[in-house]
C-alpha positions as CSV (number, residue, x, y, z in Angstrom):
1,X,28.9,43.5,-9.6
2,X,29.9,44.5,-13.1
3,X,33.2,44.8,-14.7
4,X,33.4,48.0,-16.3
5,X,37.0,47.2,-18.1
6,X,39.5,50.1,-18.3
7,X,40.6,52.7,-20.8
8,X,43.6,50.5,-21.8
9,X,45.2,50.5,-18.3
10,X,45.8,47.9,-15.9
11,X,42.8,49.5,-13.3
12,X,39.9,51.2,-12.9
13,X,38.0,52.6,-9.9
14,X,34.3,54.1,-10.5
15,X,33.0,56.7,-7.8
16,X,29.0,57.3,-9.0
17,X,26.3,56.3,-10.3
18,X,23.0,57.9,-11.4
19,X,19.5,56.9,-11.9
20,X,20.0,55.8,-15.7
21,X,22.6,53.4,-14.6
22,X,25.7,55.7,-16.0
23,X,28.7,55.0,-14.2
24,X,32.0,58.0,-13.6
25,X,34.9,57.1,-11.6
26,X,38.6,57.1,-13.0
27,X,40.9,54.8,-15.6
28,X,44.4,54.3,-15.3
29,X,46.2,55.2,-19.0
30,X,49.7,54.5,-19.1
31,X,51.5,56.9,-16.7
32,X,48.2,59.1,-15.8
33,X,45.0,58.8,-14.6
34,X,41.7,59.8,-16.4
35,X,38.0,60.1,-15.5
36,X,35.7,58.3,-17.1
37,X,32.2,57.9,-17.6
38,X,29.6,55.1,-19.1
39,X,26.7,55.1,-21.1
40,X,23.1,53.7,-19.6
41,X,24.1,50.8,-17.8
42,X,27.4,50.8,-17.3
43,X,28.0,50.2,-21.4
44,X,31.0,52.1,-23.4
45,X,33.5,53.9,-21.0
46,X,34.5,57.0,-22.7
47,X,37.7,59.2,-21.5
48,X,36.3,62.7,-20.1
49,X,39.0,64.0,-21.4
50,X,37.8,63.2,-25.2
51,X,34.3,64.9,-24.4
52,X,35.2,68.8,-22.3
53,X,37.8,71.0,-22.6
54,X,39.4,72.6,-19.9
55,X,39.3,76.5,-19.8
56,X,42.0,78.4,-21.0
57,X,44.7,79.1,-18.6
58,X,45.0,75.0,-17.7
59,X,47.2,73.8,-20.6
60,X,49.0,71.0,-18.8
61,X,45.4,69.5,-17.4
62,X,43.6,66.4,-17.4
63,X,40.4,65.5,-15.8
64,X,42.2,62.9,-13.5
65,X,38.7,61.0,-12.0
66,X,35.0,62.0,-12.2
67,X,34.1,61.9,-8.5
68,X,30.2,61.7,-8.9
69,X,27.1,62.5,-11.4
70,X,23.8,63.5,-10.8
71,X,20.3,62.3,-12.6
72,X,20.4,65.5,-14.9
73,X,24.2,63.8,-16.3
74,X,25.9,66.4,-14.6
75,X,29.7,65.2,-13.7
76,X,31.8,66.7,-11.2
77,X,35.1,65.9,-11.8
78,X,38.9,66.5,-10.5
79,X,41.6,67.7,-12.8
80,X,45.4,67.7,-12.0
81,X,48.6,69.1,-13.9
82,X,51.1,66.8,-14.8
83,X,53.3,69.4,-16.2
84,X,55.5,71.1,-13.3
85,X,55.2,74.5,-12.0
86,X,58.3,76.3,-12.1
87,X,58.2,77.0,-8.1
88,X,58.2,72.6,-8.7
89,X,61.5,73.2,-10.5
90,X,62.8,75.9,-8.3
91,X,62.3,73.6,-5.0
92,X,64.6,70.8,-7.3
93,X,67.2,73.4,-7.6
94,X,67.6,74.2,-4.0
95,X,67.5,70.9,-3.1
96,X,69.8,69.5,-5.4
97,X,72.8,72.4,-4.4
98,X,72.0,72.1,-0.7
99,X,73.1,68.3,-1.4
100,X,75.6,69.8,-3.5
101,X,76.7,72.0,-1.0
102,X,77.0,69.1,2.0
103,X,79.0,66.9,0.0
104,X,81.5,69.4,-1.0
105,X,81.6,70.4,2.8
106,X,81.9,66.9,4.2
107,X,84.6,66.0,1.7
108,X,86.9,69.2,2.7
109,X,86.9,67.1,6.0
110,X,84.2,68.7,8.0
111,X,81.5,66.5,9.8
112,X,77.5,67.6,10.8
């Protein structure tokens, strides 16, 4: 077993592992999580992030973990979107005037 160490986070988790010893898996940076990947041997974890750039259209996205990586260094990774949709913002909305809503209701002197 070999500790890998983490991007500057507390954690780390690694998924794969090829031929040539280079390890992917994922890092926890403050507030986020990023994939990773080693050099030969497990030495030198690099953030994914620093190396690819997403295609246009996914502002907002990080490669969140590297889920596994073949003997030709080919990674296959997971990215996620920590900026909210505005459907995220439109559900907050609703919710927060339904509760609103029931408070107003319930202090008019009406019970559910």
């Amino acid at each position: 077993m070999t500790d890998l160490g983490t991007l500057g986070g507390k954690s780390s988790d690694a998924y794969g592992i090829n031929d040539s010893g280079r390890v992917v898996g994922w890092s926890m940076v403050p507030g986020h999580f990023h994939g990773f990947i080693t050099g030969s041997n497990g030495v030198g974890m690099t953030d994914l992030n620093s190396l690819a750039s997403l295609p246009a259209g996914y502002a907002g996205y990080l490669i969140a973990d590297a889920l596994s990586i073949n003997n030709a260094g080919q990674v296959l990774v997971s990215a996620a979107s920590y900026v909210p949709e505005p459907e995220t913002y439109a559900l907050m909305l609703a919710g927060l005037g339904l509760i609103g809503f029931v408070a107003r209701w319930q202090k008019s002197g009406n019970r559910i």
